[in-house]
C-alpha positions as protocol buffer text, in pm:
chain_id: "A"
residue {
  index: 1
  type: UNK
  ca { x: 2559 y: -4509 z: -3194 }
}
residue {
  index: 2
  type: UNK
  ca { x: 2628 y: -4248 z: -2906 }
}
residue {
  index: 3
  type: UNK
  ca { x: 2934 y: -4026 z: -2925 }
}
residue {
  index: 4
  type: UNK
  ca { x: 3131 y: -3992 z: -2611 }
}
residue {
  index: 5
  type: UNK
  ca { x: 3057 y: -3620 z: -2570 }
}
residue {
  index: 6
  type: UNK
  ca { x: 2656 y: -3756 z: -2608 }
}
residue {
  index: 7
  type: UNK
  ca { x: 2734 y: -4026 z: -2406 }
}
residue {
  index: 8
  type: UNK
  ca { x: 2884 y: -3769 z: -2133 }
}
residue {
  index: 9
  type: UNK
  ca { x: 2568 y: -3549 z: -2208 }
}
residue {
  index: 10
  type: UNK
  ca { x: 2355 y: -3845 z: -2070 }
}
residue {
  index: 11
  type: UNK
  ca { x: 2564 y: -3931 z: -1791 }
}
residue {
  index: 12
  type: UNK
  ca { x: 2550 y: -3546 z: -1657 }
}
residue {
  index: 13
  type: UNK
  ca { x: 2191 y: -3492 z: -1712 }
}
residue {
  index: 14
  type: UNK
  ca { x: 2073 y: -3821 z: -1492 }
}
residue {
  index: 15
  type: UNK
  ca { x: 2297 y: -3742 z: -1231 }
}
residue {
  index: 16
  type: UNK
  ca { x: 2529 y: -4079 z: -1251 }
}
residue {
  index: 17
  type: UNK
  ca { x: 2889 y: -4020 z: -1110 }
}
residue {
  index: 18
  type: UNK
  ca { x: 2818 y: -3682 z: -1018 }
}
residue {
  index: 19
  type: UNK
  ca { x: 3075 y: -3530 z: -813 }
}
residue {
  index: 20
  type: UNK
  ca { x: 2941 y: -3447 z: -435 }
}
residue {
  index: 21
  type: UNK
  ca { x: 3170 y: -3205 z: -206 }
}
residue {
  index: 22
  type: UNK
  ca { x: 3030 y: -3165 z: 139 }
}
residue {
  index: 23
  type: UNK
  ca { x: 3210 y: -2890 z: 328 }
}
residue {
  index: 24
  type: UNK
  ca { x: 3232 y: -2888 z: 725 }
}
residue {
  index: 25
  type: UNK
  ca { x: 3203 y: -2593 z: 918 }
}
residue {
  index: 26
  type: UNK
  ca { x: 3527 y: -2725 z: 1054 }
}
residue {
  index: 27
  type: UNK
  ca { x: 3912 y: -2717 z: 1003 }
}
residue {
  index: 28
  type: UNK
  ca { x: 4123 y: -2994 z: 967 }
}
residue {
  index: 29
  type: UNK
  ca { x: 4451 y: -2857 z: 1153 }
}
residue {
  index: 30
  type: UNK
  ca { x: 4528 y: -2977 z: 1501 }
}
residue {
  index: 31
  type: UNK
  ca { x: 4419 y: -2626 z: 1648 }
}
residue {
  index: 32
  type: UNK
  ca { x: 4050 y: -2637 z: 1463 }
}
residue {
  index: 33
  type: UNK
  ca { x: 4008 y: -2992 z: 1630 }
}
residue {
  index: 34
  type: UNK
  ca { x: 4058 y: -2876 z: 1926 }
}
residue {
  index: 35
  type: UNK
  ca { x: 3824 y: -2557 z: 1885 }
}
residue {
  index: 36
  type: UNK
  ca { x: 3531 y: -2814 z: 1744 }
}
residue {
  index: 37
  type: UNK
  ca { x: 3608 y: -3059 z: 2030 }
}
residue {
  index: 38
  type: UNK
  ca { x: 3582 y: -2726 z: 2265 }
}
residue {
  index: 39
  type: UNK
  ca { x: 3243 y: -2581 z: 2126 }
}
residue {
  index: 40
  type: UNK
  ca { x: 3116 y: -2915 z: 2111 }
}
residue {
  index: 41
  type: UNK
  ca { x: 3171 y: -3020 z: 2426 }
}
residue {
  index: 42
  type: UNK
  ca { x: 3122 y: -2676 z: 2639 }
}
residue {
  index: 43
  type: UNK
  ca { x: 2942 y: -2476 z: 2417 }
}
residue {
  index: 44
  type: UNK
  ca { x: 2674 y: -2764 z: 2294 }
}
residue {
  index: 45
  type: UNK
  ca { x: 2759 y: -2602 z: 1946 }
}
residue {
  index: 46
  type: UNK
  ca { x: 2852 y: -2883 z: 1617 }
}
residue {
  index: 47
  type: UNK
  ca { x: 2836 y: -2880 z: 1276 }
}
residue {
  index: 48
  type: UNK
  ca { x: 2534 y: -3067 z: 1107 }
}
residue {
  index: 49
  type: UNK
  ca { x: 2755 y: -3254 z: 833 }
}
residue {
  index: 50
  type: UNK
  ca { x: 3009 y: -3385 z: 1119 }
}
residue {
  index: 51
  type: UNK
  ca { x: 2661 y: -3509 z: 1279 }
}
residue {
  index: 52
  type: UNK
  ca { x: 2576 y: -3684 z: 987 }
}
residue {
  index: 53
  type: UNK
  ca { x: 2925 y: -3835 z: 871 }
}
residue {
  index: 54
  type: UNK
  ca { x: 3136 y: -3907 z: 1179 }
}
residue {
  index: 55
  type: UNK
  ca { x: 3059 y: -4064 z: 1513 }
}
residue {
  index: 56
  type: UNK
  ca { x: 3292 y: -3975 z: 1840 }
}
residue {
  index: 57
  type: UNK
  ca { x: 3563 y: -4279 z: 1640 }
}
residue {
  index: 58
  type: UNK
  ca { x: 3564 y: -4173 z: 1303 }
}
residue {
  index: 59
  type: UNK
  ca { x: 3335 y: -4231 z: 1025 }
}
residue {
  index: 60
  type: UNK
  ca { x: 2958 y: -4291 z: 1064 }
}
residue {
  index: 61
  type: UNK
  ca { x: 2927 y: -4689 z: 892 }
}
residue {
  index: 62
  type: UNK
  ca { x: 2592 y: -4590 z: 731 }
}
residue {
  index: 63
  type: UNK
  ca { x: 2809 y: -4296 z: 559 }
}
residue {
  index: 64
  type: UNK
  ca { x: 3048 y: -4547 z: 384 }
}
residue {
  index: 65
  type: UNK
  ca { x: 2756 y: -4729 z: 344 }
}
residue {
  index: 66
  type: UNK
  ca { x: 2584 y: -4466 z: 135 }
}
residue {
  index: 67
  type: UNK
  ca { x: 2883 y: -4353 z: -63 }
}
residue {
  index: 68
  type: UNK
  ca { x: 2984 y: -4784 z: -154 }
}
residue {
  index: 69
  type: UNK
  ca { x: 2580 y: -4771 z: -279 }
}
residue {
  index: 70
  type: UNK
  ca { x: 2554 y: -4429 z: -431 }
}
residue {
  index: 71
  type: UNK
  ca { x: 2638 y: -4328 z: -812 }
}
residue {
  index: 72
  type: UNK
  ca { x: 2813 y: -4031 z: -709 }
}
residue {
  index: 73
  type: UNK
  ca { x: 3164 y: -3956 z: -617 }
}
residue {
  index: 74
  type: UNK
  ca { x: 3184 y: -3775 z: -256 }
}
residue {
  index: 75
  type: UNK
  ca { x: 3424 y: -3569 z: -124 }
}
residue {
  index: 76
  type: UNK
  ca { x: 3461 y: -3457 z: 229 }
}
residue {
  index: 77
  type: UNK
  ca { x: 3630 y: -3111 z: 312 }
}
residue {
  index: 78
  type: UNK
  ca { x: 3702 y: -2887 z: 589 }
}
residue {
  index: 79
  type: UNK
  ca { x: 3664 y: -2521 z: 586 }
}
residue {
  index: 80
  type: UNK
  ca { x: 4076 y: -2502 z: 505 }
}
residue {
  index: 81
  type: UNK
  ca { x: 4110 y: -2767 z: 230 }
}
residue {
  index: 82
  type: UNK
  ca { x: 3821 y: -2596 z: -23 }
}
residue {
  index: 83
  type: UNK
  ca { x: 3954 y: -2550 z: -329 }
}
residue {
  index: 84
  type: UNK
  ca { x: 4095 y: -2192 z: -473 }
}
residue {
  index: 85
  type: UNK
  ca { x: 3824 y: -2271 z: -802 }
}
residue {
  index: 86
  type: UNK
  ca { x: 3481 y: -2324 z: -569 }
}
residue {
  index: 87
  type: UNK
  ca { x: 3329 y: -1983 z: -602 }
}
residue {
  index: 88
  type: UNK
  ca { x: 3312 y: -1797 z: -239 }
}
residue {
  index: 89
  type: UNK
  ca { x: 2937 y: -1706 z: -264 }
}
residue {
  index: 90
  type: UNK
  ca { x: 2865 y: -2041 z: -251 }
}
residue {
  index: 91
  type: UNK
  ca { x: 3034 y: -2163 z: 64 }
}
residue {
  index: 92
  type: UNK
  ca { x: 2925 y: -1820 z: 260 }
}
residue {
  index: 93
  type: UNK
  ca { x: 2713 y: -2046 z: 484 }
}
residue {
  index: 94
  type: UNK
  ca { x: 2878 y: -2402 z: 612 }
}
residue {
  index: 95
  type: UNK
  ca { x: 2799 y: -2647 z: 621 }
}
residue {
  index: 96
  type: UNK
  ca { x: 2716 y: -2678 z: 249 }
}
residue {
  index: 97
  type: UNK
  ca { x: 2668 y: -2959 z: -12 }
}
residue {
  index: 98
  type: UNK
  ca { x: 2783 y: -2885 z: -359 }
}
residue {
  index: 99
  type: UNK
  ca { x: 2751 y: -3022 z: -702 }
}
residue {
  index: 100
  type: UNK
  ca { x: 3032 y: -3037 z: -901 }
}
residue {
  index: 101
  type: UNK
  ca { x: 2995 y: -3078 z: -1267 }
}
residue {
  index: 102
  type: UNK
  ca { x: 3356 y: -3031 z: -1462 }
}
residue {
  index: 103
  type: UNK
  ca { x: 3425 y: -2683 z: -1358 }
}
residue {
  index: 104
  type: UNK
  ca { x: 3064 y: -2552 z: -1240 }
}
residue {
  index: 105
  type: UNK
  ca { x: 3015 y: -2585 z: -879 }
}
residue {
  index: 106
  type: UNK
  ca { x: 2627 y: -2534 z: -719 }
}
residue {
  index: 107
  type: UNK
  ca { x: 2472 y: -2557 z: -406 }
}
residue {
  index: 108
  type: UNK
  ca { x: 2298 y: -2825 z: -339 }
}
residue {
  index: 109
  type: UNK
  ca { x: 2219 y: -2841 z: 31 }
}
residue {
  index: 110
  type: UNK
  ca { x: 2225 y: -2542 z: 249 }
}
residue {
  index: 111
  type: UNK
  ca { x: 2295 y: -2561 z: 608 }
}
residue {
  index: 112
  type: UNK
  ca { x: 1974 y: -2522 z: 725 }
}
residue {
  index: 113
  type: UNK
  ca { x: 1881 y: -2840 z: 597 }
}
residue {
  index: 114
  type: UNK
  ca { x: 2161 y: -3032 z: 698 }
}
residue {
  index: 115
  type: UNK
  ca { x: 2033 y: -2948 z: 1020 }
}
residue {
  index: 116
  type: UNK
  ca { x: 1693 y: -3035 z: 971 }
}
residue {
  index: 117
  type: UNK
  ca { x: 1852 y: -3416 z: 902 }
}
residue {
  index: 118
  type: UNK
  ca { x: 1944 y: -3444 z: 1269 }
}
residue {
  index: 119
  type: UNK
  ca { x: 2295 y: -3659 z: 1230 }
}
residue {
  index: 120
  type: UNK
  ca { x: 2024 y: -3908 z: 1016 }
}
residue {
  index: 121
  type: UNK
  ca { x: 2161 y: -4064 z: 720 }
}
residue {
  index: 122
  type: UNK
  ca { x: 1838 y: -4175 z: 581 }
}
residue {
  index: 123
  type: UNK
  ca { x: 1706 y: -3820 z: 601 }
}
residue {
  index: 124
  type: UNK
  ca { x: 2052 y: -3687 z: 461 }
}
residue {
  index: 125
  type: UNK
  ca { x: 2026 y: -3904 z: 144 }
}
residue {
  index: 126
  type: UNK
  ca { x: 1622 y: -3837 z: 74 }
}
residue {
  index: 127
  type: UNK
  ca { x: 1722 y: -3450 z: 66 }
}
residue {
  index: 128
  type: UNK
  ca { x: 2040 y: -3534 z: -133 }
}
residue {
  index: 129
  type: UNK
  ca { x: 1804 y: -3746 z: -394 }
}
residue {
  index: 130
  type: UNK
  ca { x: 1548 y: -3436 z: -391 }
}
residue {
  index: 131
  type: UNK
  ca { x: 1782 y: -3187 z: -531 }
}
residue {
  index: 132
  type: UNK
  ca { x: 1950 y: -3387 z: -776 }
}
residue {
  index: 133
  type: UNK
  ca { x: 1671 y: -3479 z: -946 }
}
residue {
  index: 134
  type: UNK
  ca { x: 1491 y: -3141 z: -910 }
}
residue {
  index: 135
  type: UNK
  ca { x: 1793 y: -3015 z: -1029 }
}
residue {
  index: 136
  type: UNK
  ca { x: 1812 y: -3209 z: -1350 }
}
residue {
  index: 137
  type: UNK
  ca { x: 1428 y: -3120 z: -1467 }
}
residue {
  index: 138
  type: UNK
  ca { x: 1558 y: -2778 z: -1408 }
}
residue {
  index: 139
  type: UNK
  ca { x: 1825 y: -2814 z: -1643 }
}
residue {
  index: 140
  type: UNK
  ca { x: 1577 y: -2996 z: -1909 }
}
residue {
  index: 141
  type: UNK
  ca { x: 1449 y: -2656 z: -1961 }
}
């Protein structure tokens, strides 16, 4: 019979209800709208996570697709709701996908390859899938 802290031990190590924070390059007051809606619009400048999760009306349906299919837990932040406890070095470049385990944070995505997903979902979630489990061989070691 399985403890809970083994049982817990399991859970972590295959990845199942792992906590997923994706951080916009973005802020969520009234005055960062406005500057996104302004580069985006006359500047041709956007942030690769708002490509992938939102449409011009709100949220992408293939994103709420993915997170009502997905074993993890996602969270979706701008640059001014990251929490105090998410280590700086890690958010130096946004957009950024981290991994939250407890209180460990690490980077799971960098921006450069939210950008090579192109607004795609399918692309997003391959990546996404990639780095957890290379990830969790890393931490069989």
């Amino acid at each position: 019979m399985l403890t809970f802290n083994q049982f817990n031990q399991i859970i972590l190590f295959t990845g199942l209800n792992m906590k997923i924070i994706c951080i916009y390059n973005a802020s969520s007051t009234w005055m960062g709208e406005l500057n996104y809606l302004y580069q985006r619009v006359f500047e041709n400048k956007s942030c690769s996570l708002c490509d992938l999760s939102h449409s011009l009306i709100g949220i992408k349906k293939e994103w709420k697709e993915m997170e009502l299919e997905s074993n993890h837990q996602y969270s979706l932040l701008h640059i001014n709701e990251v929490p105090l406890n998410i280590p700086n070095h890690l958010i130096k470049h946004l957009p950024c996908v981290l991994k939250q385990d407890g209180e460990f944070f690490e980077l799971l995505i960098q921006s450069q390859e939210l950008q090579k997903c192109n607004g795609n979902i399918e692309s997003f979630k391959l990546i996404l899938e990639k780095k957890i489990e290379s990830n969790g061989k890393n931490n069989e070691s």
